[in-house]
C-alpha positions as CSV (number, residue, x, y, z in Angstrom):
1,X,0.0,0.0,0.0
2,X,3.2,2.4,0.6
3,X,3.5,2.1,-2.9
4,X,0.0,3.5,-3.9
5,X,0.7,6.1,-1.7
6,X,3.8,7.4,-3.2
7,X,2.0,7.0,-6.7
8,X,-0.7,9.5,-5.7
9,X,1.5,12.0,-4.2
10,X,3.4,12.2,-7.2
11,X,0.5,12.5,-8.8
12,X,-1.1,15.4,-6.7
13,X,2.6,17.2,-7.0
14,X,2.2,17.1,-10.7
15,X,-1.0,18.7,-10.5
16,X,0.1,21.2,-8.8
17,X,2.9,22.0,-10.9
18,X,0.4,22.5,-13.8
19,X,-1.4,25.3,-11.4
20,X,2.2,27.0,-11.1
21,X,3.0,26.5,-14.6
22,X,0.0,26.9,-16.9
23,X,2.2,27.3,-20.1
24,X,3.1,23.5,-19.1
25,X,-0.1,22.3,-17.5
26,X,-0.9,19.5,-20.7
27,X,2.8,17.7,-19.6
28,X,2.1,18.0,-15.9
29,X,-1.5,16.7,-16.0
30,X,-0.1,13.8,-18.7
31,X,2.1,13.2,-15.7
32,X,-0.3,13.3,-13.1
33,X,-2.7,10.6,-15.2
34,X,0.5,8.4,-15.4
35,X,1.5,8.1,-11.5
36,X,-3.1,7.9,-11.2
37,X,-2.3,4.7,-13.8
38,X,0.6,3.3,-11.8
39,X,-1.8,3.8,-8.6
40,X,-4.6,1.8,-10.2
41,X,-2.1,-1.0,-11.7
42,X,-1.1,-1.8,-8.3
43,X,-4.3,-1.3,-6.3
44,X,-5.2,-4.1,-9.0
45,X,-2.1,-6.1,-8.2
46,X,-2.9,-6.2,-4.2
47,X,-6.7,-7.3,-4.7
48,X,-5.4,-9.9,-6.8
49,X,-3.1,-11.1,-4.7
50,X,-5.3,-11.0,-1.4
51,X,-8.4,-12.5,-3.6
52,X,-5.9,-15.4,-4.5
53,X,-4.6,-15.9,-1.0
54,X,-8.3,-15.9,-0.1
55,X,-9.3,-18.2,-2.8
56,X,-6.4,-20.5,-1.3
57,X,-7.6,-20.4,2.3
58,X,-10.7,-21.5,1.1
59,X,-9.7,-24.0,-0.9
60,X,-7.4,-25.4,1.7
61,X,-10.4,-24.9,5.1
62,X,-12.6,-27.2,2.5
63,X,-10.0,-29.9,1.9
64,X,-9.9,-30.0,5.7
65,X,-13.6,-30.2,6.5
66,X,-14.2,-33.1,3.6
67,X,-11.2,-34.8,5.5
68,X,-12.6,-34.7,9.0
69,X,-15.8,-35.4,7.8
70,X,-14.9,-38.9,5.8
């Protein structure tokens, strides 16, 4: 999650720096959309990495209960 974090405050400083430099605001809100897109990418990469460990546990607490149960 640190990761996500640092994505979006890169993000939020590039916005800024298109306030402060309105003669360069298309590069710094390109900039801003490509640290959002890094965000999101990982955000992505964590749910489907706690979905599969989920998934696993699952798998593994049903294996158990059809073993105890035969």
């Amino acid at each position: 999650m640190e990761k996500v974090r640092g994505y979006r405050a890169m993000g939020q400083l590039c916005r800024q720096q298109a306030v402060f430099h309105p003669d360069m605001s298309w590069h710094w809100l390109g900039q801003a959309e490509r640290w959002e897109d890094l965000a999101e990418t990982e955000i992505a990469l964590l749910f489907r990495e706690c979905h599969s460990l989920t998934t696993a546990l699952g798998n593994e607490r049903t294996h158990w209960a059809k073993s105890e149960a035969a």
